[in-house]
N, C-alpha and C positions, 0 to 999 in steps of 0.2 A: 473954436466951434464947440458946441454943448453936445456932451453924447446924453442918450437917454439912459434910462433904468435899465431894460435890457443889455445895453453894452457898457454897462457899468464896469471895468475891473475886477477882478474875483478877489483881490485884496482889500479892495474899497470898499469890500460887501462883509468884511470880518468873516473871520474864520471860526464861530459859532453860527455860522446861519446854516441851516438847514439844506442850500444848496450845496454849502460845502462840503458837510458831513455824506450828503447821499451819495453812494456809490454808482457810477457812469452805468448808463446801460450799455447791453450788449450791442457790438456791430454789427452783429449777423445776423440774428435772431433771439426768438427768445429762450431764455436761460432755461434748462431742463433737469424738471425736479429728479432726486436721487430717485425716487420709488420706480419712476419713470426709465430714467436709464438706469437700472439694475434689470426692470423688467427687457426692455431691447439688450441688455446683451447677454440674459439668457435666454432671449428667443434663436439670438446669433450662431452660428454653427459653431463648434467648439472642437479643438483637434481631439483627434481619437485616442482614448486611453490606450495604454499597451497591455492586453491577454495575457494574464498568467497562467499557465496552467497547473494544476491541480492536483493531474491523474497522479497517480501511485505507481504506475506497472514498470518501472527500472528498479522500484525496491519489493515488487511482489513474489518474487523466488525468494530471497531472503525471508520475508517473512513468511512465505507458505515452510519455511523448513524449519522456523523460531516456532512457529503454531505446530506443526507435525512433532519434532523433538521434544519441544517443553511438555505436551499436551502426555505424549505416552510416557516420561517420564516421571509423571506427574501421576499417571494414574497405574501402572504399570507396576514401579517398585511399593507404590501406597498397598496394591492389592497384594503383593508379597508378604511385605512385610504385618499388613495387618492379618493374613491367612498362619502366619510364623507365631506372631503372637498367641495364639490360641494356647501354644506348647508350652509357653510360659515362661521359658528363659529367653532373658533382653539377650545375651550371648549368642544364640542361636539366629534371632531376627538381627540383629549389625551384622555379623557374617553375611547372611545368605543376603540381607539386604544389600550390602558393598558389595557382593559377589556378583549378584545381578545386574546393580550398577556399571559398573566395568564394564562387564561385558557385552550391556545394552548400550551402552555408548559407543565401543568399540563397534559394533554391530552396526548401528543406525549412523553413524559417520559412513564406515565402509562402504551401506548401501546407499548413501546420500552420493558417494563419490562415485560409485559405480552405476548408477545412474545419470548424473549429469556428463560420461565421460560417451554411456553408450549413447546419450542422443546427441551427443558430439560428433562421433563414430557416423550413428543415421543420417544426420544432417551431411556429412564431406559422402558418403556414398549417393544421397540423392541429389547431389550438385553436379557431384561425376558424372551421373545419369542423364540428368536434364544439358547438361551440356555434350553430352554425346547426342544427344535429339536434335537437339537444334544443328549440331553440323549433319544429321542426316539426313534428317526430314525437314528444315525449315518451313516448307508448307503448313505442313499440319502446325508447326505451334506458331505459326504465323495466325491460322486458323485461330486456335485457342486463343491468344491474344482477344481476339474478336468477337469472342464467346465471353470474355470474363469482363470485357469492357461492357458489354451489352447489361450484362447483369446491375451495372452499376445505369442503363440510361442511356446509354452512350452509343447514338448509331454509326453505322457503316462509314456513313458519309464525315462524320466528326472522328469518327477513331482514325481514319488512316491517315493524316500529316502524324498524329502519335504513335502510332506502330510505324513507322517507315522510321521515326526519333529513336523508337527504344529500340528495332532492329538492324539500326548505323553501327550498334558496339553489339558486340557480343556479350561479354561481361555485365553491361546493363540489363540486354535480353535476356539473360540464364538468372540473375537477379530478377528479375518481375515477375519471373516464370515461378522462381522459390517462392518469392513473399507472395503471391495471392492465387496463384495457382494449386501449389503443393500445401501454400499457408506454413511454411518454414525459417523462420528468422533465423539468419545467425546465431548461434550459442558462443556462448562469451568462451573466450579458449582458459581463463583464471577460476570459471566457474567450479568447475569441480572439487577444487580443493574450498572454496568459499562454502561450498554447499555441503562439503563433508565433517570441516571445523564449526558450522555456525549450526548443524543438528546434534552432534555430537554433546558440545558444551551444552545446548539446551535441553539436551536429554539428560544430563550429569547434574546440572542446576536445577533440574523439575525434580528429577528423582530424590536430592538428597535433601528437600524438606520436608515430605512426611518420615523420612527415619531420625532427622534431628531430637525427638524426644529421645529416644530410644536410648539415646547417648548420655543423657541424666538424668533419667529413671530407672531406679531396679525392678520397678513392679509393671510388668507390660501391658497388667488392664487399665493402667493409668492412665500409660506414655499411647495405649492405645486410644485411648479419649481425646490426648490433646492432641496424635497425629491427626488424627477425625477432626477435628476445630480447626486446625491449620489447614488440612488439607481442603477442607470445605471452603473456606475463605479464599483459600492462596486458586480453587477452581471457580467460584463465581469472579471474582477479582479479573482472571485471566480469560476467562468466557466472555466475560464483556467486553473485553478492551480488545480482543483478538476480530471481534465482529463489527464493535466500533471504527477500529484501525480499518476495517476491509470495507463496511457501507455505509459510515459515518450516518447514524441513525440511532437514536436509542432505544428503539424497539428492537433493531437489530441485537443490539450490547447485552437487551435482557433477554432474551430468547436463546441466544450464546452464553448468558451465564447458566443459566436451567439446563439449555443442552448438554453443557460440558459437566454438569452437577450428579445430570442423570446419568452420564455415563460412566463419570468419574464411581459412584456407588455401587450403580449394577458389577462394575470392574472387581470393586473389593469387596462386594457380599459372595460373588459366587468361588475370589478364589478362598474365602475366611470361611465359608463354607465345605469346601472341598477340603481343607488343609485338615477343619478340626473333622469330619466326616473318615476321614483317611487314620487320623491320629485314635477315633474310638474305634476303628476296628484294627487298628491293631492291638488296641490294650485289650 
């Protein structure tokens, strides 16, 4: 029996014909341009990135004591030793300048340390405190619970499955009552020596580069120029980056360089003033 053209063979029809070469259509549908599906699957829901966060504030003690250290020693022994100058032996400004040093570093550690120890100290006494209340009066700060939740939003009817949760433990209870009550975080119990070593150094490393000239110049109107050049620098440099670091802004960075410029100057005019003031009445 004769087949027709139709059911010809697909070999019998050579493998340069055009039927050959074409590629089978699709079974399902029709095939879908890329432009097409790129745009559906960014219409598509996509999973959720994961939140970094950003903030600063497990490193803001450290550096509020890198800013507070550097900043006065920076402007502190600068206005010494540029007031020492006046007298005109380098001898006299490295002394009183090292002198200073020391003992402003000793100084600003001590008080760096004694500071982070007494709010150490404040903190364990008004824990004492708060947990003597809650064994006395639970009422009342059962009460306050219901007062501080309010402030955030939070009515009667939604706060209490959550206070009946935080006042099942004690320990959780005297904790909520610190954090947003008192507004008391724990203080790190290493703190104090972190806080004493990290103002200290940065009091001893601010202070000891305006006396660097000092050290290879004989002539102190010199060493006094180029402490003023470095020191000028070494306080925009440090104005900016200290305001930067803190509101990540450049407005901020230059209004912190200026600030810290202006104060850095008013520092050492009035003690360079006083010194040689003091020095002509005695001659």
């Amino acid at each position: 029996m004769s087949q027709s053209s139709d059911e010809t063979p697909l070999l019998s029809r050579g493998l340069n014909s055009p039927e050959r070469l074409a590629p089978p259509p699709s079974s399902s549908s029709t095939r879908i341009r890329p432009k097409v599906a790129n745009r559906m699957l960014s219409s598509a829901p996509q999973p959720e990135r994961p939140h970094v966060e950003t903030h600063t504030g497990q490193h803001d003690a450290i550096m509020r004591d890198v800013i507070i250290g550097f900043s006065d020693g920076l402007t502190v022994p600068f206005a010494l030793t540029a007031g020492l100058s006046s007298l005109g032996d380098p001898r006299i400004v490295i002394m009183g300048g090292l002198a200073e040093l020391c003992s402003g570093m000793i100084s600003m550690g001590l008080g760096a340390y004694l500071a982070a120890d007494t709010e150490r100290q404040h903190w364990e006494a008004e824990l004492a405190r708060e947990s003597e209340e809650v064994d006395t009066c639970p009422a009342t700060e059962r009460a306050e619970i219901y007062d501080i939740l309010a402030r955030y939003g939070v009515g009667h009817a939604a706060a209490t499955p959550l206070v009946a949760e935080l006042t099942a433990s004690k320990d959780r209870w005297v904790r909520f009552m610190m954090d947003f009550e008192l507004r008391l975080p724990e203080p790190d119990v290493g703190r104090a020596w972190v806080s004493a070593v990290t103002m200290g150094l940065s009091y001893f490393v601010g202070g000891l580069v305006p006396m660097l000239p000092y050290f290879f110049l004989r002539r102190t109107d010199r060493a006094l120029l180029v402490s003023v050049a470095i020191t000028v620098v070494i306080l925009l440099i440090f104005g900016f980056l200290k305001n930067w670091l803190a509101i990540r802004t450049r407005k901020a960075g230059l209004w912190g360089s200026v600030q810290t410029l202006i104060v850095g100057a008013l520092a050492a005019g009035t003690s360079y003033a006083i010194v040689r003031a003091l020095d002509n009445g005695s001659s």
